[in-house]
N, C-alpha and C positions, 0 to 999 in steps of 0.2 A: 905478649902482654905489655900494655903501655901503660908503666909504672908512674909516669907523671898523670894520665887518665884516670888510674884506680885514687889516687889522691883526691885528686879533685871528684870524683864521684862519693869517697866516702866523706867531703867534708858537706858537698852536698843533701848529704843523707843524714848527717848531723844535724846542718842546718834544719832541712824538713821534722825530722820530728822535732828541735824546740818550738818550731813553729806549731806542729799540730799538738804539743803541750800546754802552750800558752791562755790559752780560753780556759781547757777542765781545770788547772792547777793551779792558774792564778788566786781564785779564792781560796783553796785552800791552804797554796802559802801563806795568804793573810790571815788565815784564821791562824795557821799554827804557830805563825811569829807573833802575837796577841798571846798567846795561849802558852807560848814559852815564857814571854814580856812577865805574865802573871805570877807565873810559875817562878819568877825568880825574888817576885816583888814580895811573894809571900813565903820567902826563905827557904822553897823548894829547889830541886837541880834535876840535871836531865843526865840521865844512863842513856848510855850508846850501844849499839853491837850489830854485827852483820861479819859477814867471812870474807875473805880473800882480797876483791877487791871495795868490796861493801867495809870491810875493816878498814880498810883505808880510810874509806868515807866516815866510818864513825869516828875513827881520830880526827879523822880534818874536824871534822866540826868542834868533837873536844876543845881542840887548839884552837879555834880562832875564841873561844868564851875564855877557854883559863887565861889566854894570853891577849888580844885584839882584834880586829879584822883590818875594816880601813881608819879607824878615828882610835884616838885616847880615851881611854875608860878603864873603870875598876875591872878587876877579873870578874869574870861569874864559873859557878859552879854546873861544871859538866865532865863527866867522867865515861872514859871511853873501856867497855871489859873486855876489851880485844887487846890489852899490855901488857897483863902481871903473867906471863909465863909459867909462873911456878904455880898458881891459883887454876890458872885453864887447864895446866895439863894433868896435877895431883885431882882434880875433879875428871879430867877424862878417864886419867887412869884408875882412879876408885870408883867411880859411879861408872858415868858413860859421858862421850862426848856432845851428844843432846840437851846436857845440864852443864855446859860449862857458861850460860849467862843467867842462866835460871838462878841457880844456887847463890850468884853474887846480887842477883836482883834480891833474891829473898833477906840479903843480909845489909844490901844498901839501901835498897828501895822505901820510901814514904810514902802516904798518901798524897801529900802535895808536887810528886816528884812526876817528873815524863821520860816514859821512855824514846827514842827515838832506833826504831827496827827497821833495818836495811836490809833488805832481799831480791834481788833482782827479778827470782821468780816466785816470791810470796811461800815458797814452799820450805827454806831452807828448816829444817827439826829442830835446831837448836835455838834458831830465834823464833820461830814458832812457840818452843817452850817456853822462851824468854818474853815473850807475851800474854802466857798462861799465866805464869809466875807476879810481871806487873799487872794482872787483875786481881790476882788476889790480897797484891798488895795495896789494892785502890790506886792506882796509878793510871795516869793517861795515858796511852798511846798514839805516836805518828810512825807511818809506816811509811817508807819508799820503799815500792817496789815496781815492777814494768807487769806487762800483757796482761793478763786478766786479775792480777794480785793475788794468785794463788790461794793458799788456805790461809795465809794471816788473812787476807779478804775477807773471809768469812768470820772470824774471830773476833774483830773489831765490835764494838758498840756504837751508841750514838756519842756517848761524850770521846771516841778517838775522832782521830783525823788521818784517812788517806789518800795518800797519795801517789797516785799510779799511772807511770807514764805509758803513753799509749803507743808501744812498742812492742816487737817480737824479739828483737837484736837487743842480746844483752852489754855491745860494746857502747850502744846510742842510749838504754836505760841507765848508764852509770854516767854518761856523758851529764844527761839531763839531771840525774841524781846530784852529781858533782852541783851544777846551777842552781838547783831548787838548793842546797846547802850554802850557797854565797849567798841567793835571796832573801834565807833565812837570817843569815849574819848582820845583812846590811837593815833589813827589816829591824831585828832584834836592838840592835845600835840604833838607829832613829828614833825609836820610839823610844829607847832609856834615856839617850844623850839628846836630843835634838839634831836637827839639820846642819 
C-alpha cells in the first residue's frame, strides 16, 4: 500500500464531494444563516446536539457565537447539549439515553429559538427525539446530516431547513458538515457586523 497515494486519494475525495455539495447547499446555507441572523435579532438562540463526532460539531458552533469567529462582535446566544455530563447521563440513567437532548430541549427551548441537529446518517434516536421535542416547542429546525437524511428527513416541515450532503462516507459528510458550520459563522457575522 502507498501510504502517500491513500492521502492524496482521500483528500481528492474530500475535495469531490465539496464540490458536488456546493450547488444543493448553497441556498440553503443562505437561508439558514438569515434564519439564525433573525433568530438572534429577536432574542431567540440556537440549541445544538448530534453524537460523537456530530458533538463535536455542535460545540464548534456553540463556540464560535458565545465567543467569535473571524471579526470582533458581541457574544450570541448558542448552547451546545452535548456538555453538562451530569444532565446527559442522570437522564440516560433515569429515563433512557434517547432523551438526553429532548428533555434539555423541553426545558430550554422557545418558540423563537433553532435548533441545529447533526447526524451524519439522519437516523441517530436521540436527536431524532430532539427534533420531536423542538416541534413541539414551536421551534425551527436545521439539520446536517449526509446520504438520504435519514428519518430526521422525514420529520422536518417547511419552516425547517435541510441540509444534506450528498455522501455515503461518513468521514467526507462531517468534513462538509465541519464547512457548511464556518459558512454559517462567517455568513451569521456579515450580516450582523458588516464587511
Amino acid at each position: 500500500m502507498n501510504l502517500s497515494q491513500r492521502v492524496t486519494d482521500l483528500f481528492i475525495d474530500s475535495i469531490n464531494t465539496k464540490k458536488e455539495s456546493l450547488d444543493p447547499l448553497t441556498p440553503k446555507i443562505t437561508i439558514a444563516s438569515e434564519l439564525i441572523v433573525q433568530c438572534f435579532l429577536n432574542g431567540g438562540k440556537v440549541l445544538t446536539c448530534g453524537n460523537g463526532g456530530s458533538a463535536g460539531d455542535a460545540q464548534h458552533f456553540s463556540s464560535e457565537m458565545l465567543n467569535r469567529f473571524e471579526m470582533e462582535r458581541p457574544s450570541l446566544p448558542a448552547i451546545a447539549l452535548t456538555t453538562d455530563t451530569s444532565t446527559i447521563t442522570s437522564i440516560a440513567n433515569d429515563y433512557h439515553y434517547n432523551e438526553i437532548f429532548a428533555k434539555q430541549i423541553r426545558a430550554l427551548g422557545q418558540a423563537d429559538d433553532i435548533l441545529l441537529a447533526i447526524s451524519t446518517s439522519g437516523n441517530s434516536a436521540n436527536v431524532i427525539s430532539a427534533v420531536d421535542a423542538a416541534h413541539e416547542r414551536d421551534m425551527r429546525i436545521f439539520s446536517l446530516t449526509g446520504r438520504d437524511g435519514g428519518s430526521i428527513s422525514t420529520l422536518l416541515t417547511d419552516n425547517d431547513v435541510e441540509i444534506c450532503v450528498p455522501s455515503n462516507s461518513t468521514a467526507r459528510i462531517q468534513e462538509v458538515h465541519l464547512l457548511v458550520i464556518h459558512c454559517l459563522c462567517d455568513l451569521i457575522d456579515h450580516q450582523l457586523m458588516g464587511g
